[in-house]
Backbone bond lengths (Angstrom), bond angles and torsions (degrees), N, CA, C in turn:
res aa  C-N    CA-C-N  psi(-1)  N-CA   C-N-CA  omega(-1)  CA-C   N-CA-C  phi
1 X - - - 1.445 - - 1.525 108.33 -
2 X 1.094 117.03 131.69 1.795 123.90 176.66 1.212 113.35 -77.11
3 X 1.525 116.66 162.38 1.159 126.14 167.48 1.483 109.89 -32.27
4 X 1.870 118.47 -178.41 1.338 104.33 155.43 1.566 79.26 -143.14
5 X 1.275 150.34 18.28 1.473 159.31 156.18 1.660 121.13 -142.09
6 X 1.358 114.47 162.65 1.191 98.29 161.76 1.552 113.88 -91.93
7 X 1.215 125.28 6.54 1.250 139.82 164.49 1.803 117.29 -45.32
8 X 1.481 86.17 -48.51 1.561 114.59 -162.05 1.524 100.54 -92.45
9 X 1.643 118.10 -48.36 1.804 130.41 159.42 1.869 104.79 -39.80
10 X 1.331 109.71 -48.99 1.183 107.39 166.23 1.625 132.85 -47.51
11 X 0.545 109.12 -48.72 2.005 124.05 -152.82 1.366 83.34 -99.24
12 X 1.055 138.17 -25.68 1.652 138.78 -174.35 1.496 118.53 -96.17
13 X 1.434 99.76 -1.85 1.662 115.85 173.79 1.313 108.14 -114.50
14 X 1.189 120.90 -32.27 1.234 142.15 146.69 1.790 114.17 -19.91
15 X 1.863 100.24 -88.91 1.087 101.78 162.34 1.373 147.58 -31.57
16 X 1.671 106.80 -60.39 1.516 138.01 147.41 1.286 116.02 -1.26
17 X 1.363 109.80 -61.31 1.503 129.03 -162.43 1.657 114.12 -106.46
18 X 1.505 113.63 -4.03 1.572 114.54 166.15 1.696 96.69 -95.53
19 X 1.221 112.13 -16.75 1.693 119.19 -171.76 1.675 104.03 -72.92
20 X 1.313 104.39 -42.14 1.337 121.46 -162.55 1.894 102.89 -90.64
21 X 1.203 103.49 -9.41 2.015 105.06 168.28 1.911 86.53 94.23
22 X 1.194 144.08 -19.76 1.376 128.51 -175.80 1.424 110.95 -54.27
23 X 1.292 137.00 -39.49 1.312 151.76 -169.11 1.860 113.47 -122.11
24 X 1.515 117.96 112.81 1.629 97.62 -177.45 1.640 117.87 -56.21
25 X 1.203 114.03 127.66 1.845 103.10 157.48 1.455 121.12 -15.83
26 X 1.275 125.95 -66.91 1.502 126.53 -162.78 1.505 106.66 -67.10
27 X 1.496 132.42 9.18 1.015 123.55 168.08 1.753 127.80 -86.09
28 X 1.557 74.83 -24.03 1.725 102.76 -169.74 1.964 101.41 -64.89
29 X 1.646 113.06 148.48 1.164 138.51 -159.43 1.515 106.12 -129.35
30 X 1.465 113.50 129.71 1.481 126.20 156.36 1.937 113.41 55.57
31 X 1.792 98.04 -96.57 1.697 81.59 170.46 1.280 124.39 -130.35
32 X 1.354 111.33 40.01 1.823 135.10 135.77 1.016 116.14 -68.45
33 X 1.047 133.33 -56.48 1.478 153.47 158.89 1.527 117.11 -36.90
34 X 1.199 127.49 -62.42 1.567 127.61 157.11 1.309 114.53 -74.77
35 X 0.939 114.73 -19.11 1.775 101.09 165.58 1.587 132.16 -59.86
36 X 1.356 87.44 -50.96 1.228 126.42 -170.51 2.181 109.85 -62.03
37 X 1.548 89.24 -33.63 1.182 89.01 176.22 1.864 106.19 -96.88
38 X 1.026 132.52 -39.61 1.109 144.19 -168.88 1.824 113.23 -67.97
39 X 1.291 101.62 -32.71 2.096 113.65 -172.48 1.278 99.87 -115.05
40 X 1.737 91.41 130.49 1.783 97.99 169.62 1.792 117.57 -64.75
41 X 1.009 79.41 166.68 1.723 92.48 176.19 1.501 124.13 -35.49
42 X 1.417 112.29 -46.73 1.349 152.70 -153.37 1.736 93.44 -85.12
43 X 1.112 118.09 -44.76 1.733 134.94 -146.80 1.544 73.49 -96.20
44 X 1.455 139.70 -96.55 1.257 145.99 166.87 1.401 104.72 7.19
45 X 1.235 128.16 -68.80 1.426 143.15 -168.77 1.586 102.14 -47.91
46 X 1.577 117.11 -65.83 1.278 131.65 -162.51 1.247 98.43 -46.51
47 X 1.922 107.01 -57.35 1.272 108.65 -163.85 1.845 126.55 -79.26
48 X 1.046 82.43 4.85 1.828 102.72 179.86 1.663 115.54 -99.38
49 X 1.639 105.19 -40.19 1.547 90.34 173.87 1.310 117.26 -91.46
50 X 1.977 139.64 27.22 0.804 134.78 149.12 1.420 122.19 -23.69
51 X 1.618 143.71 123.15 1.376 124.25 167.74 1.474 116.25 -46.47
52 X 1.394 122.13 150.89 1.189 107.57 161.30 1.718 130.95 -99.85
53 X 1.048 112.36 0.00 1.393 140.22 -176.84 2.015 85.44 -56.67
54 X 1.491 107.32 -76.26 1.534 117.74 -168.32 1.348 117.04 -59.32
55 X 1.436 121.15 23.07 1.140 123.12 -164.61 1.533 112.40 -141.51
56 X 1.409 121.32 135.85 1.734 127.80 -175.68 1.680 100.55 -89.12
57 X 1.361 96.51 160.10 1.539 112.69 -166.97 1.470 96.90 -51.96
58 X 1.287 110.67 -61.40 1.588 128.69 -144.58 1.411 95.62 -129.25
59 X 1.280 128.16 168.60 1.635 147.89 173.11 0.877 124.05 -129.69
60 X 0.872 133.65 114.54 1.773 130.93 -174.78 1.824 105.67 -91.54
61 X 1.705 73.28 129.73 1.782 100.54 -157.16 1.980 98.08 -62.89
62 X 0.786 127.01 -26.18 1.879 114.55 167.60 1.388 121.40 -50.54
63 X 1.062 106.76 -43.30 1.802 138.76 -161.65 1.570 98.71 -90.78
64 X 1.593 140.57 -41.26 0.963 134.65 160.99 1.568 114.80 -58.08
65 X 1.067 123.73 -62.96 1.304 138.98 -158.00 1.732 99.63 -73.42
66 X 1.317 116.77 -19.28 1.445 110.93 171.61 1.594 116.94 -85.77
């Protein structure tokens, strides 16, 4: 499943890379931090190499959730 922001491309590369030892865990914040513990490696990946070009800053939470 792809990103649906680069908000979300963010925090999921984020994760990615405290998962992977590049960044320590205890640095990680809010939902890097639960991501990171909650999604396999694999899941992280998908959602991280989304392009970011095809993707809006932010999402507006109605429009997601529908």
């Amino acid at each position: 499943m792809p990103a649906k922001s680069k908000a979300q491309q963010e925090a999921m590369a984020i994760a990615l890379a405290a998962k992977k030892g590049k960044i320590p865990k205890r640095k990680l914040l809010g939902a890097s931090k639960q991501m990171a513990e909650s999604m396999t490696k694999k899941q992280l990946e998908e959602f991280a190499s989304t392009p970011r070009k095809i993707l809006p800053k932010k999402v507006n939470v109605k429009t997601w959730y529908s």
